[in-house]
OpenMM code with the backbone's topology and positions (N, CA, C; nanometers):
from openmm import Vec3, app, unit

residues = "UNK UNK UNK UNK UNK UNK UNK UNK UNK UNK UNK UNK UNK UNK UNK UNK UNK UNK UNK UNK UNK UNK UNK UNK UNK UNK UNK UNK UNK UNK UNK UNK UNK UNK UNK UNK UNK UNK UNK UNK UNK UNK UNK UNK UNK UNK UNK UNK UNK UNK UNK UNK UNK UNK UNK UNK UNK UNK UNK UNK UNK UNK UNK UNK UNK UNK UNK UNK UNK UNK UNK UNK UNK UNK UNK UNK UNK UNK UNK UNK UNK UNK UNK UNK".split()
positions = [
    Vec3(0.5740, -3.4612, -2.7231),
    Vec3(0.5031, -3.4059, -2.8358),
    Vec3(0.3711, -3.3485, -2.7850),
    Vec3(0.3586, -3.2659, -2.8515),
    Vec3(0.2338, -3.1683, -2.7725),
    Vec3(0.0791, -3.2696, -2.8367),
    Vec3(-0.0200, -3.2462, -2.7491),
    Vec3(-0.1397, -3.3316, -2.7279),
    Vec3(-0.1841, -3.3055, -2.8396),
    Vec3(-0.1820, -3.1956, -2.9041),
    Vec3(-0.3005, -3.1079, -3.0155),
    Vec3(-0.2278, -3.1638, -3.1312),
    Vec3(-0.0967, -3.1832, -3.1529),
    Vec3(-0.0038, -3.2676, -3.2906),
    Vec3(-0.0622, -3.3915, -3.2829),
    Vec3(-0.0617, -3.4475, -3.1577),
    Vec3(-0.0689, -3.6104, -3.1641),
    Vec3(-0.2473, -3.6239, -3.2316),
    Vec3(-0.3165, -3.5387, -3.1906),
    Vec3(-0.4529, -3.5873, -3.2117),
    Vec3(-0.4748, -3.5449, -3.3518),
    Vec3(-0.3954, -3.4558, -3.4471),
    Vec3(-0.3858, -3.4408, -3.5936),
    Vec3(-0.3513, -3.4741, -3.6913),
    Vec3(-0.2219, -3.5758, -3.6090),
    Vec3(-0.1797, -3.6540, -3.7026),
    Vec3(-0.2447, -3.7788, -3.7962),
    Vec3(-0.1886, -3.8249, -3.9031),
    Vec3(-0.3518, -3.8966, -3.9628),
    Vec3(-0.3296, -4.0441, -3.8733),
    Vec3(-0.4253, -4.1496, -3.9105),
    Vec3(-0.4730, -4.2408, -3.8385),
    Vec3(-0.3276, -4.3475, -3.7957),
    Vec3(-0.3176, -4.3893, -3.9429),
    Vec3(-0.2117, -4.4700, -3.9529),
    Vec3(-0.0912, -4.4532, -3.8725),
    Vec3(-0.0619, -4.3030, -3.8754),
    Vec3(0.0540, -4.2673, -3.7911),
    Vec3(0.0274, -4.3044, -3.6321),
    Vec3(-0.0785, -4.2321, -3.5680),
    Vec3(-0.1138, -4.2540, -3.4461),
    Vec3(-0.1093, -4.4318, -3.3956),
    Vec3(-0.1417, -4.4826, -3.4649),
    Vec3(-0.1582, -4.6029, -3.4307),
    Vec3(-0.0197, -4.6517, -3.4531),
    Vec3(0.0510, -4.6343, -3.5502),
    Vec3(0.2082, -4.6658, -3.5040),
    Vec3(0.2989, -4.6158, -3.3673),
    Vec3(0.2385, -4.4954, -3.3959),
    Vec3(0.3424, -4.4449, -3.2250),
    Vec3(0.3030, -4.5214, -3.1020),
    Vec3(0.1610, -4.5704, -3.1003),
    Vec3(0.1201, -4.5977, -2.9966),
    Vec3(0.1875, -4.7708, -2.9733),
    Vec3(0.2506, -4.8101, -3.0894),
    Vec3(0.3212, -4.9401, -3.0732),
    Vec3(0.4124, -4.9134, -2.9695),
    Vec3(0.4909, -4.7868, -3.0009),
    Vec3(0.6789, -4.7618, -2.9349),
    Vec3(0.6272, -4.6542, -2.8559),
    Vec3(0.5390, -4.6045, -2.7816),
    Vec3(0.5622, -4.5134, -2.7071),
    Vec3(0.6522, -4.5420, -2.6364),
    Vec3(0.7201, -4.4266, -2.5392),
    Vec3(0.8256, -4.4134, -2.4031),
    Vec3(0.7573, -4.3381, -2.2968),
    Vec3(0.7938, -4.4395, -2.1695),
    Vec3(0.7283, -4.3648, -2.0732),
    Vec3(0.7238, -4.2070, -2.0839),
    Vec3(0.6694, -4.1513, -1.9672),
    Vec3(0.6620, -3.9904, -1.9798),
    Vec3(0.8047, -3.9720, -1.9258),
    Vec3(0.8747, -4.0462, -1.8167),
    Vec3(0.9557, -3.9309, -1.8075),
    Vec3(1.0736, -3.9567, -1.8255),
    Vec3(1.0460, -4.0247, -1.9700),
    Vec3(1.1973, -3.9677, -2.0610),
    Vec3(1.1781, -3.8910, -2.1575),
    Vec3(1.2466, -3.8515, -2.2298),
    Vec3(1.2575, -3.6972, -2.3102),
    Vec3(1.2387, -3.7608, -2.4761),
    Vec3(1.2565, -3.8803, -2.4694),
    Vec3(1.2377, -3.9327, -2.6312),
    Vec3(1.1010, -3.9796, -2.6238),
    Vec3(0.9703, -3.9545, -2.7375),
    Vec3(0.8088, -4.0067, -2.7275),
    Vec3(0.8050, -4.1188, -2.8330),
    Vec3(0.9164, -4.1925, -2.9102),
    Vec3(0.8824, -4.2911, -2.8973),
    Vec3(1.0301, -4.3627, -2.8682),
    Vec3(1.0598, -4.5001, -2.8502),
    Vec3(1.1668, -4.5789, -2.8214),
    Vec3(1.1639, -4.7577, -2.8755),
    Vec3(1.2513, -4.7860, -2.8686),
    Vec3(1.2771, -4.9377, -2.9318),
    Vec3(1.1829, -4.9601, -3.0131),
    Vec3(1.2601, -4.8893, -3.1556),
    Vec3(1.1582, -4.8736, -3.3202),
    Vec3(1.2426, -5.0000, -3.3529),
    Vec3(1.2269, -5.1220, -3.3804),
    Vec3(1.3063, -5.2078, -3.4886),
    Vec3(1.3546, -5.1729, -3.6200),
    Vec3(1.4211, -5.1533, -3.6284),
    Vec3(1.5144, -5.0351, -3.7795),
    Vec3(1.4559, -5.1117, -3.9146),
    Vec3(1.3458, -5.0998, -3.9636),
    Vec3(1.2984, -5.2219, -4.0404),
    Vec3(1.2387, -5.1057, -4.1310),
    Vec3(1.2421, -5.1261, -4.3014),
    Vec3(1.2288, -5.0453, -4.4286),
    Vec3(1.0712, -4.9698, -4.3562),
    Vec3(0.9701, -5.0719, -4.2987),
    Vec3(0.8538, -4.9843, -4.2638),
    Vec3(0.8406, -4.8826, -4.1847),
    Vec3(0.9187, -4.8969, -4.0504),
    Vec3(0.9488, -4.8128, -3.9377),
    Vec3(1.0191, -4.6820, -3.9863),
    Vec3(1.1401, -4.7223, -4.0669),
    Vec3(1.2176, -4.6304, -4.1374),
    Vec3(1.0986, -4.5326, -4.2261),
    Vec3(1.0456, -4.5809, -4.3057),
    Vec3(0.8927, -4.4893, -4.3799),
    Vec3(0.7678, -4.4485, -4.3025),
    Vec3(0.7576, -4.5376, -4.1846),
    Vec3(0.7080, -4.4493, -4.1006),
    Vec3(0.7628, -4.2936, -4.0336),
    Vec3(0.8243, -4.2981, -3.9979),
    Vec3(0.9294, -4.2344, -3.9397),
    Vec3(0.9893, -4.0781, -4.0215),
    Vec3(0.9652, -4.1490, -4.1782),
    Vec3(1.0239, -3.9862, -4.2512),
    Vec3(0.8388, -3.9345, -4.2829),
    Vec3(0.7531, -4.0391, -4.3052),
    Vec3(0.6007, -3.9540, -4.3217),
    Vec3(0.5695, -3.8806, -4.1535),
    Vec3(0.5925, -3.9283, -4.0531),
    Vec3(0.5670, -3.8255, -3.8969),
    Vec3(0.7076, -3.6772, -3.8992),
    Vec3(0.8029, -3.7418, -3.9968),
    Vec3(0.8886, -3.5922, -3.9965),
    Vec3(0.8280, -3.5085, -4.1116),
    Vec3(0.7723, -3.5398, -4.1990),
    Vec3(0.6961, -3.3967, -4.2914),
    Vec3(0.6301, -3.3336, -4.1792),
    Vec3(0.5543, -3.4024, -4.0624),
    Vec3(0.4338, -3.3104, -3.9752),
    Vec3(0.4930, -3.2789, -3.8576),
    Vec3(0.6231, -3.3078, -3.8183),
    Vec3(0.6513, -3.2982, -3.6620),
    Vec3(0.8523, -3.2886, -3.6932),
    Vec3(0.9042, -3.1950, -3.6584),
    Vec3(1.0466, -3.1893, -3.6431),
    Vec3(1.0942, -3.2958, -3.5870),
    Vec3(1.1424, -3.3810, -3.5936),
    Vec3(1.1937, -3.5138, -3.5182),
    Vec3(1.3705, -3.5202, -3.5192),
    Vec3(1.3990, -3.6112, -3.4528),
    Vec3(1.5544, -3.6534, -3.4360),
    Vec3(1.5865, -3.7880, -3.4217),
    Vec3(1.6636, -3.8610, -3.5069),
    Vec3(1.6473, -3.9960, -3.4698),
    Vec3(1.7561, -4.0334, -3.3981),
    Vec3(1.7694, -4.1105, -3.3072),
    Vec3(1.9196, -4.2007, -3.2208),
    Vec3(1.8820, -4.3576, -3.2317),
    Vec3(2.0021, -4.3526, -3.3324),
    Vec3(1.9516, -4.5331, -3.3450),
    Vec3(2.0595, -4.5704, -3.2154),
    Vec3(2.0088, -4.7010, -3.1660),
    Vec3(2.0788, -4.7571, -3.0919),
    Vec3(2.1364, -4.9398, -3.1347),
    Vec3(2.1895, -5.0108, -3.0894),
    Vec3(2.2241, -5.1304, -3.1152),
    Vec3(2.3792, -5.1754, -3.0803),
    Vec3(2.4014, -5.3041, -3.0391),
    Vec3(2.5106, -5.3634, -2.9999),
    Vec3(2.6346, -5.3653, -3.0320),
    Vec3(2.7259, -5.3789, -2.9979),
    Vec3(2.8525, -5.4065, -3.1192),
    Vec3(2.8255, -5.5729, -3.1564),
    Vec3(2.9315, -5.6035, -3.2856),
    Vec3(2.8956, -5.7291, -3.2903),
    Vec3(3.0272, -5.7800, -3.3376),
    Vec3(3.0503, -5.9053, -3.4256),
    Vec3(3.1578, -5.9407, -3.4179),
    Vec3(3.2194, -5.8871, -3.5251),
    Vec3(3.1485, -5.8042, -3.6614),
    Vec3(3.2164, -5.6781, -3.7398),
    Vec3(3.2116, -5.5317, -3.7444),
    Vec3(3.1908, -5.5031, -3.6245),
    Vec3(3.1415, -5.3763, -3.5717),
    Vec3(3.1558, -5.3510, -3.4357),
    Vec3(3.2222, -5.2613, -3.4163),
    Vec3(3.2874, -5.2463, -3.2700),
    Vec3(3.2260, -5.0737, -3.2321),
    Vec3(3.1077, -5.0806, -3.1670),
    Vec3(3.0161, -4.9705, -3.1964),
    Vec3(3.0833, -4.8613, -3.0756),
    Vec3(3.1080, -4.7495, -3.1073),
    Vec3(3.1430, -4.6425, -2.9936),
    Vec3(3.0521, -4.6169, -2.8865),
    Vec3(3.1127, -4.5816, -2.7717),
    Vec3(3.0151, -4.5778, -2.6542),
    Vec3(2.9012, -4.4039, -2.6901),
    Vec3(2.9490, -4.3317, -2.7879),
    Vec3(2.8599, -4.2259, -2.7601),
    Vec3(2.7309, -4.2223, -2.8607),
    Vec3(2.7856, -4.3145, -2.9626),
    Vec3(2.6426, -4.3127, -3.0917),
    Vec3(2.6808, -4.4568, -3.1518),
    Vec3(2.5612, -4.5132, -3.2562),
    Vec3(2.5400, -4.5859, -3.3272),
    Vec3(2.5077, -4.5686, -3.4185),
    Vec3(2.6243, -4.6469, -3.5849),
    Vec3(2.5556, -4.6030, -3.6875),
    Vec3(2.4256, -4.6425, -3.7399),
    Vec3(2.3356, -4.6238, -3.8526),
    Vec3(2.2429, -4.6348, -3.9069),
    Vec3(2.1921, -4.7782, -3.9224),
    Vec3(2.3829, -4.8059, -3.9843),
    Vec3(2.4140, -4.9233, -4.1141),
    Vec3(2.3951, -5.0703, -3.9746),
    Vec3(2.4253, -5.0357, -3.8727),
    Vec3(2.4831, -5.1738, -3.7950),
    Vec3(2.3752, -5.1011, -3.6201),
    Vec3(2.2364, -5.0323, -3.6683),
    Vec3(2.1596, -5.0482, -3.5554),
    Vec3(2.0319, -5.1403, -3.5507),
    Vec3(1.9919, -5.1811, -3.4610),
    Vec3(1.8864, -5.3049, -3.4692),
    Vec3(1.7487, -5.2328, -3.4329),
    Vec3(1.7643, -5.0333, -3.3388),
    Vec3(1.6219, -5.0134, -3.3302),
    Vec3(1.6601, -4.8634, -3.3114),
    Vec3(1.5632, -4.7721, -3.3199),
    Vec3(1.5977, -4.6469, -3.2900),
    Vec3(1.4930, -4.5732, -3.2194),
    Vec3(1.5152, -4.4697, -3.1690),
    Vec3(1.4206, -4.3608, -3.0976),
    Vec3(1.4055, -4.2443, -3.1562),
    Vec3(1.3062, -4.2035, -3.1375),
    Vec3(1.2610, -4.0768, -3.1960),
    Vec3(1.2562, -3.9393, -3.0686),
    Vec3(1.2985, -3.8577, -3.0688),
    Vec3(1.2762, -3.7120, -3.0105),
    Vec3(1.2282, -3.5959, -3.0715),
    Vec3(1.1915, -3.4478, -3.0087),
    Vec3(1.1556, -3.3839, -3.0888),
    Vec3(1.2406, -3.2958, -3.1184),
    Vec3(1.2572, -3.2174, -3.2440),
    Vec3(1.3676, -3.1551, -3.2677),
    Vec3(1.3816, -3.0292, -3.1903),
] * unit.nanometer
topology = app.Topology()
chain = topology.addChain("A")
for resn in residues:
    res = topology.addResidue(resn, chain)
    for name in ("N", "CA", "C"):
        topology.addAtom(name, app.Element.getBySymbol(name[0]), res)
């Protein structure tokens, strides 16, 4: 995400990303979001200001037998953010 977005965004937001940042040199800026109602509302208020993409990730379990290429929404435990 470009330097000049991050420093415009309002307070509250900044200080959330800075929980989940991802190192620099992976391609997603933030990573291991806990899929939790706040994160989730975090997450759609930084997409009104910034194009985003979400990839939830999480395990299979013993009612959910998760595919190796994606994870649904309903049965992920955390997700990442990229830019669109």
């Amino acid at each position: 995400m470009d330097r000049l977005v991050k420093f415009c965004l309002p307070l509250d937001l900044q200080a959330w990303m800075k929980q989940y940042l991802a190192p620099e040199c992976e391609s997603a800026f933030a990573k291991d979001i806990p899929n939790s109602w706040y994160n989730q509302y975090m997450a759609n208020q930084l997409a009104k200001v910034v194009p985003i993409r979400r990839k939830y990730r999480g395990p299979s379990t013993e009612f959910y037998r998760r595919p190796t290429a994606y994870c649904h929404k309903n049965h992920a435990n955390r997700f990442a953010l990229y830019e669109r």
